[in-house]
MARVO-125799 format. One record per residue (C-alpha): x, y, z. Coordinates in steps of 0.02 Angstrom, whole numbers, padded with zeros to 5 digits, always signed. Layout:
((X,Y,Z))
...
END
This chain:
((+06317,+05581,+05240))
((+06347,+05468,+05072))
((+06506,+05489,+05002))
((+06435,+05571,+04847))
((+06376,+05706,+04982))
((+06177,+05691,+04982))
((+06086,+05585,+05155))
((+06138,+05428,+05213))
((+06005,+05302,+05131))
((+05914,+05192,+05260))
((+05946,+04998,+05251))
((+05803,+04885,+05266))
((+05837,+04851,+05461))
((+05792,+05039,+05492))
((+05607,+05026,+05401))
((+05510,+04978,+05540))
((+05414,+05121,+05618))
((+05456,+05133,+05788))
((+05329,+05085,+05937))
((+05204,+05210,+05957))
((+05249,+05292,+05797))
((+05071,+05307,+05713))
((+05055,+05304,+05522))
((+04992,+05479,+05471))
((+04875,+05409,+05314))
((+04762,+05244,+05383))
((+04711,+05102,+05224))
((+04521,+05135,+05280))
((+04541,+05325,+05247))
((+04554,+05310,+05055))
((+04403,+05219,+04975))
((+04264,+05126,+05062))
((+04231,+04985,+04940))
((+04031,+04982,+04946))
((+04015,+04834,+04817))
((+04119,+04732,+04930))
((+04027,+04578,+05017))
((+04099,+04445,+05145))
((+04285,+04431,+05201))
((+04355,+04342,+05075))
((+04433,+04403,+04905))
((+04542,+04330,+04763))
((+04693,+04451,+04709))
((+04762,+04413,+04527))
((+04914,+04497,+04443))
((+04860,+04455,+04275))
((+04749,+04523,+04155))
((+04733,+04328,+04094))
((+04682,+04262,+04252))
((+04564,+04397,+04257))
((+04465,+04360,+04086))
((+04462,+04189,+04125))
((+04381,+04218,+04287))
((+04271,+04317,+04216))
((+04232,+04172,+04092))
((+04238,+04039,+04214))
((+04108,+04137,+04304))
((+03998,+04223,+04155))
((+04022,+04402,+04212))
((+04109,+04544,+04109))
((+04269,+04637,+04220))
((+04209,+04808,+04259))
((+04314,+04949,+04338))
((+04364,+04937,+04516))
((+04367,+05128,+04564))
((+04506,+05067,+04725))
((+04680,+05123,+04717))
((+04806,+05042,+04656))
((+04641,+04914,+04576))
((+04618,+04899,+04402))
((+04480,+04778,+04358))
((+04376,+04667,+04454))
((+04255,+04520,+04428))
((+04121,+04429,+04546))
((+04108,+04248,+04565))
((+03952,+04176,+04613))
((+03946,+04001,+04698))
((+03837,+03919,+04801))
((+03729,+04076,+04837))
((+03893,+04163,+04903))
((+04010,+04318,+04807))
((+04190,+04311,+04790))
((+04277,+04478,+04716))
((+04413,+04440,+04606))
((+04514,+04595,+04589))
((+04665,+04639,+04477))
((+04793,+04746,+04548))
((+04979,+04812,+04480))
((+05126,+04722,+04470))
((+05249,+04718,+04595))
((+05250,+04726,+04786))
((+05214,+04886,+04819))
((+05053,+04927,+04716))
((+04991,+04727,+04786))
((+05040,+04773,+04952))
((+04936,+04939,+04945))
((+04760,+04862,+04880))
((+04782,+04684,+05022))
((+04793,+04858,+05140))
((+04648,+04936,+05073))
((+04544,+04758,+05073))
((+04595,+04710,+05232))
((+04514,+04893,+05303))
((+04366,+04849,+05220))
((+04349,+04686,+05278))
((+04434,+04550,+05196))
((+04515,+04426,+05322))
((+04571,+04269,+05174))
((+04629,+04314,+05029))
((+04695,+04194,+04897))
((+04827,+04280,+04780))
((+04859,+04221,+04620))
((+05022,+04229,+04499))
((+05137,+04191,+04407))
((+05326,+04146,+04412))
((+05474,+04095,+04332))
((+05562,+03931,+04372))
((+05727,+03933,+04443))
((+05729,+03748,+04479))
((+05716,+03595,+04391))
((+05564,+03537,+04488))
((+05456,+03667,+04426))
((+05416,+03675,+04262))
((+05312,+03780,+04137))
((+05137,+03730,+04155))
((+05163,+03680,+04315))
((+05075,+03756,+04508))
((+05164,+03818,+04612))
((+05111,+03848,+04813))
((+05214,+03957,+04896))
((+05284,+03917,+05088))
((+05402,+04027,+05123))
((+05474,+04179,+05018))
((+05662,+04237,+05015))
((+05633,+04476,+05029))
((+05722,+04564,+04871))
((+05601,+04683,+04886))
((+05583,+04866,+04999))
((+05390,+04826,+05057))
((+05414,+04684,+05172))
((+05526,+04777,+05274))
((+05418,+04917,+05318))
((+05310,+04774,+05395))
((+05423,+04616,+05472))
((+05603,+04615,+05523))
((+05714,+04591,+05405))
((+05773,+04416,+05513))
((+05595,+04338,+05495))
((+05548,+04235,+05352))
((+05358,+04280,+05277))
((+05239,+04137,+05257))
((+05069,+04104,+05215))
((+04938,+04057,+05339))
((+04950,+03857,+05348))
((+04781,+03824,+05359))
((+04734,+03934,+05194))
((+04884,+03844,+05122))
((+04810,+03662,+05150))
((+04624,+03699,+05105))
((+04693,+03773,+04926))
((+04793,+03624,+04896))
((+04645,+03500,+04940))
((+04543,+03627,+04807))
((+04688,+03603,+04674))
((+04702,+03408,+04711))
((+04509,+03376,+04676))
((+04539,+03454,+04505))
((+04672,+03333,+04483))
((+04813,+03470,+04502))
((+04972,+03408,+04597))
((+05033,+03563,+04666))
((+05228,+03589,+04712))
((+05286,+03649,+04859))
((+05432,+03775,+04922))
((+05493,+03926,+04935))
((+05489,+04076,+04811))
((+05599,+04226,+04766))
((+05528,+04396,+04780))
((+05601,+04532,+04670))
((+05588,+04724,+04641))
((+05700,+04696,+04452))
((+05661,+04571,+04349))
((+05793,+04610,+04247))
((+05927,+04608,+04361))
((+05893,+04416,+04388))
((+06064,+04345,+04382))
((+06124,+04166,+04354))
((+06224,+04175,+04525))
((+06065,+04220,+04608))
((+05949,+04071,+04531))
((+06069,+03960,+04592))
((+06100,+04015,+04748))
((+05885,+04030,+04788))
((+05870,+03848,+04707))
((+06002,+03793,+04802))
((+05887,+03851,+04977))
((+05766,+03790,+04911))
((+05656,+03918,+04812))
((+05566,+03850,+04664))
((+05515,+04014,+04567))
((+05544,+04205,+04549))
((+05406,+04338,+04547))
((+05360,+04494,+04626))
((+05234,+04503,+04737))
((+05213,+04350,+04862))
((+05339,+04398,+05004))
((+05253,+04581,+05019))
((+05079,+04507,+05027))
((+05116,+04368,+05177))
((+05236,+04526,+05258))
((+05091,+04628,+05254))
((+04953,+04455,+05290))
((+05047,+04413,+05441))
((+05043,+04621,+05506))
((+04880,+04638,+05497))
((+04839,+04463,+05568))
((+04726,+04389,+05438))
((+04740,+04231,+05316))
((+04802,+04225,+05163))
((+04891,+04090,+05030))
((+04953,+04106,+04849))
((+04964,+03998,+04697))
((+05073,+04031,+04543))
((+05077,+03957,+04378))
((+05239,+03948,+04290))
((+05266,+04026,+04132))
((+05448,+04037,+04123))
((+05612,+03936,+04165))
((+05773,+04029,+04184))
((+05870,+03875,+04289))
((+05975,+03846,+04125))
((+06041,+03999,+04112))
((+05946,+04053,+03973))
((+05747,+04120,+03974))
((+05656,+03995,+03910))
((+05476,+04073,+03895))
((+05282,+03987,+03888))
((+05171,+04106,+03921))
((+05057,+04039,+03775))
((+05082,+03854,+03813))
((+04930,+03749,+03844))
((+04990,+03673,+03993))
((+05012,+03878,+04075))
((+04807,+03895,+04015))
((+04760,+03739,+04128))
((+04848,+03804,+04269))
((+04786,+03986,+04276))
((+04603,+03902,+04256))
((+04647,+03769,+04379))
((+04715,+03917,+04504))
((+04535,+04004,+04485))
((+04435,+03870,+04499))
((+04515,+03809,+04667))
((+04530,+03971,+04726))
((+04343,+03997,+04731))
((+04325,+03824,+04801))
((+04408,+03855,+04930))
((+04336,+04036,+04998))
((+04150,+04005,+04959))
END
């Protein structure tokens, strides 16, 4: 029992299901996605990334009708389709739609997003690719051990880069900082992750390689910055020009690199 008197809340080491204990509800049981071509998609966390897919690409969003899916667009290239989809925020809702894409097929995925700085060698406007990703979120757990670090699929990693680097993009490197609170980012914290290395903080990226590396299929992300917070202070640029290249550069590779 808690000391307040109510159940003992699990820590993350206790997540895991144990072997042989079977989910009850399966990704594939919810919603077959019939529109759904190929085995690769492109997962964005932004409704901006989104519209300027779908301008990139001359195709209007229309609904998605998949859980935890909002809008999605089609990219056609080279006679192939690549589904650009726009899901929720946060770890959770992202983890729940790579599920539900993976059961219907999907083995790369390219997720895009975007981050705040917490080091001086990312800065706003800049592209971010993450390697590695430090867990402050609950979803991971439920699909890694807490003592293993997630990472994207190398291979994924180096073909997006080569995309981004023939668009004249020089991508950075490093680790990111996953988060379930945005607002409880604290200036001890931004030094500390900076200090091991982590370049930005978002809320998604740790989550999607946790649940990647599960399910054994490939998948890389890219992040624009927006934000810098390694002063102490926000320092926002969502509207910058230098943010609008990057989200277009992000899209542009990404299809690059799955058709």
């Amino acid at each position: 029992m808690s000391r307040n008197g109510g159940p003992r809340v699990p820590g993350p080491d206790s997540f895991l299901p144990a072997e042989g204990d079977k989910p009850i509800i399966e990704p594939g049981a919810l919603t077959p996605i019939s529109w759904l071509r190929g085995d690769a998609a492109i997962l964005v966390m932004t409704p901006r990334m989104l519209e300027l897919a779908g301008s990139a690409f001359g195709v209007r969003p229309s609904k998605c009708g998949v859980p935890a899916c909002l809008e999605r667009a089609i990219a056609s290239a080279e006679g192939r389709e690549i589904p650009i989809l726009l899901g929720y925020f946060g770890a959770p809702a992202a983890a729940m739609l790579l599920e539900i894409l993976i059961a219907n097929g999907v083995r790369r995925i390219l997720f895009l997003g975007e981050a705040g700085s917490i080091s001086r060698s990312a800065r706003i406007g800049d592209v971010v690719l993450p390697e590695w990703a430090i867990r402050e979120e609950g979803t991971s757990y439920h699909y890694l051990p807490p003592e293993e670090v997630p990472r994207p699929d190398p291979d994924l990693l180096e073909a997006f880069e080569r995309s981004l680097r023939s668009l004249g993009v020089r991508p950075i490197r490093g680790g990111v900082w996953t988060t379930d609170a945005p607002f409880r980012e604290t200036e001890r914290n931004v030094e500390e992750y900076a200090s091991r290395g982590a370049l930005a903080v978002e809320m998604e990226c740790s989550a999607l390689m946790a649940v990647a590396s599960f399910r054994q299929v490939s998948l890389a992300a890219g992040l624009a910055i927006t934000d810098e917070l390694f002063e102490g202070t926000w320092r926002p640029g969502f509207r910058k020009e230098g943010v609008k290249r990057a989200r277009r550069a992000l899209i542009e590779a990404a299809v690059r690199t799955l058709i």
